[in-house]
N, C-alpha and C positions, 0 to 999 in steps of 0.2 A: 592488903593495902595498909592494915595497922605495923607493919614492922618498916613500912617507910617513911620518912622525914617529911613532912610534918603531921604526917597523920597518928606517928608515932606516939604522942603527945598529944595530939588533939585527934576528935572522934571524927570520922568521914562522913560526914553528913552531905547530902543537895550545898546545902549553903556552902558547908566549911572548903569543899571541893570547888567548888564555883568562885568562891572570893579566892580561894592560893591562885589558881590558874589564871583569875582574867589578867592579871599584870604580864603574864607569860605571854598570852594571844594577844595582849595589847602591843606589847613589844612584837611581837611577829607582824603584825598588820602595818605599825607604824612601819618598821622598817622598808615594808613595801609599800610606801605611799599611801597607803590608807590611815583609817580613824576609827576606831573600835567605839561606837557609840551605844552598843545594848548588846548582854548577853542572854541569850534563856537557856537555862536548864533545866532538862526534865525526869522523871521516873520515870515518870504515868503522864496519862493525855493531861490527870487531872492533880500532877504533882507537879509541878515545877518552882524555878527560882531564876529572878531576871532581878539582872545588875545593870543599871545605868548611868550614865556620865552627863543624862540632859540637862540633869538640875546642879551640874558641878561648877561653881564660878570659875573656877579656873578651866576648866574644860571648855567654854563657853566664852573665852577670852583669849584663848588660844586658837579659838576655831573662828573667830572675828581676822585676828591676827594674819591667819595663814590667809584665810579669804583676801585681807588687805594685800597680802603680800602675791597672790594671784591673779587680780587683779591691772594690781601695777605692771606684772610680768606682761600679762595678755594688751596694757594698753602701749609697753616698749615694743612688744611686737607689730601692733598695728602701725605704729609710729617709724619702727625700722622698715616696714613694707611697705611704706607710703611714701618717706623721705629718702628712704635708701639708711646706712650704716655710715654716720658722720666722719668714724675713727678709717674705715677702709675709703672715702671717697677725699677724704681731708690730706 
């Protein structure tokens, strides 16, 4: 692993492996609809290393956001399945 980028340069530890990749897995979850909110990494039962996004303000305004914005989706829905769809009935 030491003659690959970035470990090249920096030493592969739990952490340092954990912090390059969670951007990678983050990006993979988002792009499927998901939200990558905590990672664990382990050795050992009694080694690991956990990276989280709970205490990130922006992470946590983002996830307000998207809520906000699911919300309204599900209440256009109920509202297109009660009244009908204005633009097709108009």
């Amino acid at each position: 692993m030491n003659e690959f980028e970035p470990f090249d340069r920096i030493t592969p530890t739990l952490e340092n492996i954990s912090e390059y990749f969670i951007g990678d897995i983050s990006n993979i979850v988002e792009n499927e609809g998901g939200r990558l909110i905590r990672m664990e990494s382990s050795e050992t039962p009694t080694r690991s290393y956990v990276l989280s996004y709970t205490n990130d303000d922006k992470f946590i305004s983002d996830l307000h956001m998207k809520k906000k914005l699911s919300e309204m989706r599900i209440a256009d829905k109920i509202t297109e399945g009660i009244l009908g769809n204005p633009e097709k009935n108009g």
